[in-house]
C-alpha angles and dihedrals in degrees: 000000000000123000117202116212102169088110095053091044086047098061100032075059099051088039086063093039087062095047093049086058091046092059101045100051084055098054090046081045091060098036083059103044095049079046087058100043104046099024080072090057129086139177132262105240125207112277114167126113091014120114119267090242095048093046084056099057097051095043086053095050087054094052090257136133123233124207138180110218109166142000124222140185110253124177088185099047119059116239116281097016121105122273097178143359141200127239102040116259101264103043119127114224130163119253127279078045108158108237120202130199142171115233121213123236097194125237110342102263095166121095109227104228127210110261098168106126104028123091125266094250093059088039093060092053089041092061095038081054099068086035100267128112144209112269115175120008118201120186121211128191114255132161099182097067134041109271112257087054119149106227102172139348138203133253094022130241118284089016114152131213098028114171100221133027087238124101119198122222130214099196129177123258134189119275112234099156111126118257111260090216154350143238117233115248112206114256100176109129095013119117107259086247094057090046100050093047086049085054096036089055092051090039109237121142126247125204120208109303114246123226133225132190109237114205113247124222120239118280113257096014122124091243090060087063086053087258130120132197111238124198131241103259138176078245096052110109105253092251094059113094123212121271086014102152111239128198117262130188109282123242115259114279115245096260115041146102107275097167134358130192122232086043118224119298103025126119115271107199113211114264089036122126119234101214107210127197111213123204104241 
């Protein structure tokens, strides 16, 4: 009896067939796709000590940016040509990379002139003047000068061998930190409104005032008029007769401060609470 495999031979063939062609889309798959990515990376070529102009050039033909990101003074590299790059010559970036270099100035030629006392704004045109600039500018809090005042610069005037034509300026600036505390004024004698306005424009607390009864002197008695008899001594002036009535220190008015707590002339931190005793 015959058995016929032409069939089965038929499709192990096709099957291979199908994988042939598998395989070999995905090799072509991945060809095409390495092609892609680094046919879109170049090399950094070598820029320094070349011209601006000429480090542009190269870096455009290459699909690359080219920017110049900072001057410097160089005694070694001639005015307008490279002194560093970024990246490093060698590395291997994909186009419409962003190139940065540093561009000389040649040997510092330019004076640095004092600018410490003028305002920042004259400072600024002074230093544009001889061909240098303001970098950085710092404030700093100070009440004994206008603010905008310049109070130092760096490097200093008439300094040599600077790296860039930038100075930077530390200027004052108004101080509008709050305070961190408070001296206590004396508030003994004075009404508690007075007292509490004093306290409230310097910008201390109060608490609630606490009152306290004064003794009052006898009705119709020289001490209720603020006065006092004084005896005839051995110690009286001549001149002053006995029994003459003299002036004493009045008692303390309804109304006013008779004790506060801090006294007068401690610290007072801020937050705190002045605790007044008022006469009833």
């Amino acid at each position: 009896m015959r058995i016929r495999l032409r069939p089965i031979q038929n499709f192990f063939q096709g099957a291979m067939l199908l994988v042939g062609l598998v395989l070999t889309a995905l090799v072509a798959a991945v060809l095409t796709m390495q092609f892609a990515i680094h046919g879109h990376e170049v090399r950094i070529p070598v820029l320094k000590d070349m011209t601006v102009a000429q480090a542009r050039s190269q870096t455009s033909g290459l699909g690359l940016n080219l920017d110049v990101d900072n001057r410097y003074y160089s005694s070694d590299i001639a005015a307008g040509h490279i002194l560093s790059q970024s990246p490093a010559p060698g590395s291997v970036v994909r186009r419409e990379w962003r190139v940065r270099v540093a561009e000389s100035l040649g040997p510092q030629k330019v004076e640095v002139p004092s600018v410490v006392g003028s305002q920042e704004r004259s400072a600024a045109l002074n230093l544009r003047r001889v061909g240098l600039e303001a970098g950085m500018t710092a404030e700093l809090p100070d009440t004994k000068v206008e603010a905008g005042t310049v109070l130092a610069q760096d490097p200093p005037a008439k300094a040599q061998g600077i790296e860039k034509p930038s100075i930077n300026l530390l200027v004052a600036a108004v101080d509008d930190s709050p305070p961190d505390g408070f001296v206590m004024p004396d508030l003994t004698g004075l009404p508690i409104v007075t007292a509490q306005s004093l306290l409230t424009r310097v910008g201390i607390k109060f608490g609630e005032p606490k009152f306290q009864d004064v003794a009052i002197s006898q009705v119709g008695s020289p001490a209720a008029f603020g006065y006092a008899p004084v005896s005839a001594s051995a110690n009286a002036p001549p001149s002053a007769p006995a029994g003459q009535l003299a002036m004493a220190k009045p008692a303390a008015l309804p109304g006013s401060v008779l004790s506060q707590s801090p006294p007068a002339g401690y610290r007072v931190a801020v937050g705190s609470t002045v605790a007044l005793t008022v006469a009833k």
